[in-house]
VEXDREN-2710 file (C-alpha; in Angstrom, 1 decimal):
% VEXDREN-2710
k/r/px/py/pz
1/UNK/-8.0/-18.3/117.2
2/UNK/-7.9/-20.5/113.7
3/UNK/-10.0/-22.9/116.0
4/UNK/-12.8/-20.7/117.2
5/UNK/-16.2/-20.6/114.8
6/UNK/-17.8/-17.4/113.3
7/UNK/-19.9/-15.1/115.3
8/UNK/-23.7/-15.3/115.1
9/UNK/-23.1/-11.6/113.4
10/UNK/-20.4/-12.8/110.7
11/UNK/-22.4/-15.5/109.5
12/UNK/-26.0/-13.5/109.2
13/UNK/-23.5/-10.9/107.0
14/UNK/-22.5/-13.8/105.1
15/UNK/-25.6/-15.5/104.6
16/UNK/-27.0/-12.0/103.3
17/UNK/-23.9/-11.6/101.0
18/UNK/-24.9/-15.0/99.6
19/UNK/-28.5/-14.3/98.7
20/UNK/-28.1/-11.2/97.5
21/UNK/-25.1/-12.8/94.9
22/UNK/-28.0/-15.5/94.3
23/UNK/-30.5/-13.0/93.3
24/UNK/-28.4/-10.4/91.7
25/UNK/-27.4/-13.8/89.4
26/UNK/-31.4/-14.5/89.0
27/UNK/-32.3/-10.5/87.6
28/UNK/-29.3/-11.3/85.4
29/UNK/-30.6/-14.1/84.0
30/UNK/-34.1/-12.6/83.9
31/UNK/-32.2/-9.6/81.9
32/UNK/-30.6/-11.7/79.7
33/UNK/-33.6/-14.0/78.6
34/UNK/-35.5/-11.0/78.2
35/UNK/-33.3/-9.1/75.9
36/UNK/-32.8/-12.5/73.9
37/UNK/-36.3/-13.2/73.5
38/UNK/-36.9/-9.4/72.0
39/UNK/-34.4/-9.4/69.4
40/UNK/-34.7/-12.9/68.1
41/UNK/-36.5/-13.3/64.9
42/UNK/-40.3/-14.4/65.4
43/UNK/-40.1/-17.6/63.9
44/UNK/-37.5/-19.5/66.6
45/UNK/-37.2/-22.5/63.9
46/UNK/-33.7/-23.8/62.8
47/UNK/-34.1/-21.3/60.0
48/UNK/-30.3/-21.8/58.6
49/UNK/-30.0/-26.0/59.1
50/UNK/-30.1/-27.1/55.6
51/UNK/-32.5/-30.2/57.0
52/UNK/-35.1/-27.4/58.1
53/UNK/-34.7/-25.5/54.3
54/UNK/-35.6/-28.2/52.1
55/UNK/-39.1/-28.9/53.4
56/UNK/-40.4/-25.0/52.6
57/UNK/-38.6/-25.1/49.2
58/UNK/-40.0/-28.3/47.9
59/UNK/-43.5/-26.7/48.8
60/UNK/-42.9/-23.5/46.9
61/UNK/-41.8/-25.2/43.6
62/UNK/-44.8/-27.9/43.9
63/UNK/-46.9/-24.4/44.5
64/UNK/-45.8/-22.7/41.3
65/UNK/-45.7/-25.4/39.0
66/UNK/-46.8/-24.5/35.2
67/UNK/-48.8/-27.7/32.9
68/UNK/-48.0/-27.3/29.9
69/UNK/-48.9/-30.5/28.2
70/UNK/-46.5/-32.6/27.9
71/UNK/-44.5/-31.2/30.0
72/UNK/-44.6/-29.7/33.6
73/UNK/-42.1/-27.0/34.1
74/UNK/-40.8/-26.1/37.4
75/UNK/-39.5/-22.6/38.6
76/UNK/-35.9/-22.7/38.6
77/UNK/-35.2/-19.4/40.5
78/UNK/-35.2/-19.9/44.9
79/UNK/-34.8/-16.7/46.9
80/UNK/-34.8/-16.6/50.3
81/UNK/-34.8/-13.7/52.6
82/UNK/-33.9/-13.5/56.4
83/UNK/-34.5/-11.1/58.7
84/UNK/-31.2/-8.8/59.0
85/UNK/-29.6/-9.9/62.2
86/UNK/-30.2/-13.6/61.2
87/UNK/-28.1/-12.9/58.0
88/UNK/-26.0/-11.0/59.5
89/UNK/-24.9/-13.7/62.0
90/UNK/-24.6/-16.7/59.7
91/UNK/-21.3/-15.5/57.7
92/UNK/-20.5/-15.1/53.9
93/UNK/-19.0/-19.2/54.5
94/UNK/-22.3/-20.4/55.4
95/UNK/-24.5/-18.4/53.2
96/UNK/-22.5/-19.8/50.5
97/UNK/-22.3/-23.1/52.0
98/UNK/-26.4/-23.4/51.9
99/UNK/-26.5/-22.3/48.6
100/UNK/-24.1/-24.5/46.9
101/UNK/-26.3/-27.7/49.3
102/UNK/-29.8/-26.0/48.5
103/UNK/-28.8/-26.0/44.5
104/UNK/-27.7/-29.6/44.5
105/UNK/-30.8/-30.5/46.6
106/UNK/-32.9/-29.0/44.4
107/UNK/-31.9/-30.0/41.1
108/UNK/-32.1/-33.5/42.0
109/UNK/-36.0/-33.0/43.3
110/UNK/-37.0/-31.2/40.4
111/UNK/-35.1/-33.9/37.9
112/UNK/-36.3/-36.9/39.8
113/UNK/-39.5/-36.0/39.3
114/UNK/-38.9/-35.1/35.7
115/UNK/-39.7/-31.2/35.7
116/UNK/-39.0/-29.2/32.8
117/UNK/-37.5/-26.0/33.7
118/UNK/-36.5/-22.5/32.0
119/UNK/-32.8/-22.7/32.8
120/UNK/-30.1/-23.9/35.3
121/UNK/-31.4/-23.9/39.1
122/UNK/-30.1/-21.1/41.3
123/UNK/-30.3/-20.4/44.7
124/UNK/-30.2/-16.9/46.3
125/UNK/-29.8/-16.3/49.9
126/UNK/-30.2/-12.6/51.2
127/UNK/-32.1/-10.0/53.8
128/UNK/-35.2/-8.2/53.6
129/UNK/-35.0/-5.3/56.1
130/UNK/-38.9/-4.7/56.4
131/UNK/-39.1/-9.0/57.3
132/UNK/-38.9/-10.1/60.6
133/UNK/-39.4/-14.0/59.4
134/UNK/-37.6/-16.1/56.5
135/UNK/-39.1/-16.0/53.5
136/UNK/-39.2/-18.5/50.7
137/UNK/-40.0/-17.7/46.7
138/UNK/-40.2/-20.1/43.8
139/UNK/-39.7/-17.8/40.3
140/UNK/-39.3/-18.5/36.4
141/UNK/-36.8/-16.3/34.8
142/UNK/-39.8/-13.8/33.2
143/UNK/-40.8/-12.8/36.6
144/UNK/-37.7/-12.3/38.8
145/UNK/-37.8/-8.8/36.6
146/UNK/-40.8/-7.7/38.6
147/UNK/-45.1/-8.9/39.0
148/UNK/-46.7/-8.6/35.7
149/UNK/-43.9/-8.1/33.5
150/UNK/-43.6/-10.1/30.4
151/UNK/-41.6/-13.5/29.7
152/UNK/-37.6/-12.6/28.5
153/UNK/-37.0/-13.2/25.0
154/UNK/-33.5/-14.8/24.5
155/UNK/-31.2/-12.7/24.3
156/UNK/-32.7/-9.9/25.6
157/UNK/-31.2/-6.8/27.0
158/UNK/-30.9/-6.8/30.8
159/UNK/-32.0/-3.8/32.6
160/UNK/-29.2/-1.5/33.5
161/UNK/-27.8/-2.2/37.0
162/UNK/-27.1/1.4/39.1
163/UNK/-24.4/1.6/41.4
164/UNK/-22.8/4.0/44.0
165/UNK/-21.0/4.9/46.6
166/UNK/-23.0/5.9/50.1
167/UNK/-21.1/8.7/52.2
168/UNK/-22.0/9.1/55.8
169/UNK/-20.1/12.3/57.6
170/UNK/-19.1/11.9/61.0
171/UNK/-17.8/14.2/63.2
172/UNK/-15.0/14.7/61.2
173/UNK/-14.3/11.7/59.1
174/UNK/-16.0/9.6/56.3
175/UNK/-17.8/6.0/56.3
176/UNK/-18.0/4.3/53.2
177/UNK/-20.1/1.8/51.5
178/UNK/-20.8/0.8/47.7
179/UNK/-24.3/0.3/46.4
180/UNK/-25.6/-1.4/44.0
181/UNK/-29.8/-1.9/42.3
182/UNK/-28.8/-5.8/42.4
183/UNK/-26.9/-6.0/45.8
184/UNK/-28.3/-6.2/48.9
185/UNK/-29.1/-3.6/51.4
186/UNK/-26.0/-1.6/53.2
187/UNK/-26.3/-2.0/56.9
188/UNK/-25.5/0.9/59.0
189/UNK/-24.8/-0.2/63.1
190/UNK/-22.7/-0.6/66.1
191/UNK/-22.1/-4.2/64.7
192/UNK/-18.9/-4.8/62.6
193/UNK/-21.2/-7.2/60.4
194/UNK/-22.5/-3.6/58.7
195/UNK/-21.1/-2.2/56.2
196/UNK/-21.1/1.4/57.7
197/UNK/-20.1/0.3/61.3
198/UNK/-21.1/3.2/64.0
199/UNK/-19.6/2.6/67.3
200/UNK/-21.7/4.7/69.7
201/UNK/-23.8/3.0/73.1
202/UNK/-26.7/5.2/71.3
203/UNK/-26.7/2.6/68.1
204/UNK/-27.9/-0.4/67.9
205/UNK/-26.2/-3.4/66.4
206/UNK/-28.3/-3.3/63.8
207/UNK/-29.3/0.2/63.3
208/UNK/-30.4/0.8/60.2
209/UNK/-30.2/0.6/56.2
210/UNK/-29.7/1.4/52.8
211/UNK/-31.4/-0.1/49.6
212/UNK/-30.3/1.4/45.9
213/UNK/-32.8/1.0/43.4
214/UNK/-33.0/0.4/40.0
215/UNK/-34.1/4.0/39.3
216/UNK/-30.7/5.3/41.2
217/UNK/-33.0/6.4/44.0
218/UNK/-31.6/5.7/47.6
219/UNK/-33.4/4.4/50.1
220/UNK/-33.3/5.1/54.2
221/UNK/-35.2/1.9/56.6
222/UNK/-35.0/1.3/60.3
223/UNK/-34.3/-1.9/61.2
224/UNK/-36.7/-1.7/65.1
225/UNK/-33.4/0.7/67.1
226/UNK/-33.9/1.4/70.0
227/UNK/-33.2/5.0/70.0
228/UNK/-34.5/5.9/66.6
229/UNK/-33.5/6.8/62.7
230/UNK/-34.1/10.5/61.9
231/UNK/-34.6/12.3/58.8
232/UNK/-34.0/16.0/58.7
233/UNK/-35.6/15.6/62.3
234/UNK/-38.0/13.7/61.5
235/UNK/-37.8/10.1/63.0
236/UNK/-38.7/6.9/60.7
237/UNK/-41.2/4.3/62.1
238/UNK/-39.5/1.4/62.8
239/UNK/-39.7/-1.0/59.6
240/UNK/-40.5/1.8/57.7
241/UNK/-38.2/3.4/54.6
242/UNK/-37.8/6.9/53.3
243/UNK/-36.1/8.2/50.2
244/UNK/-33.1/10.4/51.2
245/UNK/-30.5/12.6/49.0
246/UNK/-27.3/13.9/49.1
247/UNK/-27.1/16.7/51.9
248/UNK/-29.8/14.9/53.9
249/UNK/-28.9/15.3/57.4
250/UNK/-30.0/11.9/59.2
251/UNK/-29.4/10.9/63.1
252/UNK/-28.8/7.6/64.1
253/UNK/-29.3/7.3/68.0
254/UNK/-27.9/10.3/69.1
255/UNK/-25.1/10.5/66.4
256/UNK/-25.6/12.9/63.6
257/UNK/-24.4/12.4/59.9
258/UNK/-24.6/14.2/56.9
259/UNK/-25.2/11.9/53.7
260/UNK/-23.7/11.8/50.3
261/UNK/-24.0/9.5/47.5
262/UNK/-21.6/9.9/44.5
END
């Protein structure tokens, strides 16, 4: 009858059924916060609020600052690098957004306190795949050619930029990405944010990567997988890079691929 209660036995079943919803929930949770906690960066800062940017910035250019009497020249040139999921996630909209606010930011810090400076301030946001933090650097325009290397004469010849075209084989079909010696690193992952987007539950989002440089030789980093980057069998340490060439045969997780570069 509608009127008549639950047996004693009907309501231990449901009380069970309730805490063992409760705790599947908790483990969930548990899951969750643990898989969040080991692939977020290392530095859990606001690392993309244009609030949090200025600060490091402003200490990097007071940092490099070159006296030469009268004048005090400040470096002009701000790089930063993220680590790649962080970059990945913000979006071409904001990574242009910050640059455009970092570039107006700056110039008025620099002119307000009446730095000299070597040209026109520029702001470059981008990835290093080896970094697991962001990274700030203040540079004049003789050194963003390299450490050691001498001032740039006006006028001077630029040093010739290589480009390509990266070829992964898999099972049966092509996957496409151009490089380039002045463009960033080619992402290769179960992510549509890569470039060279691999959808297998053996990937990881963010898989792996490759760097062109200015010698036309291609490079090969793990970005941390989970199941691994291999090299003609041989698997990369993670954060690690190796040199690869057309006909390499690489693994990514348990997908194979055979590479080409034309």
């Amino acid at each position: 009858m509608c009127g008549m209660g639950m047996s004693r036995s009907e309501k231990t079943g449901n009380l069970a059924g309730r805490i063992e919803y409760f705790v599947r929930r908790l483990f969930e949770r548990i899951g969750g916060a643990f898989d969040f906690a080991l692939r977020r960066p290392l530095n859990p800062q606001p690392r993309t609020d244009l609030s949090a940017l200025v600060p490091p910035i402003e200490r990097a250019i007071e940092e490099r600052l070159r006296r030469e009497p009268p004048r005090v020249f400040a470096p002009n040139l701000i790089e930063l690098r993220y680590d790649y999921e962080t970059y990945s996630g913000m979006g071409q909209a904001r990574v242009g957004f910050l640059q455009r606010e970092l570039r107006a930011t700056i110039y008025e810090y620099i002119h307000n306190r009446r730095y000299a400076t070597l040209g026109e301030v520029q702001v470059k946001i981008g990835f290093d795949v080896f970094t697991r933090q962001l990274t700030v650097r203040a540079l004049y325009p003789d050194e963003r050619r390299g450490a050691g290397a001498p001032r740039a004469e006006p006028g001077a010849r630029q040093p010739e930029v290589r480009s390509g075209e990266v070829r992964l084989r898999v099972g049966g079909r092509d996957l496409r990405a151009r490089a380039a010696s002045d463009g960033g690193p080619i992402g290769v992952g179960r992510g549509h944010d890569n470039l060279l987007t691999i959808e297998d539950a053996t990937v990881s989002n963010f898989h792996a990567a490759f760097t062109l440089a200015a010698n036309g030789a291609l490079w090969l980093a793990d970005l941390g997988s989970s199941n691994g980057t291999f090299v003609n069998g041989v698997r990369l340490p993670a954060g690690e890079k190796s040199l690869v060439r057309t006909g390499d045969r690489l693994r990514f997780g348990e997908v194979e691929a055979v590479l080409g570069l034309d």
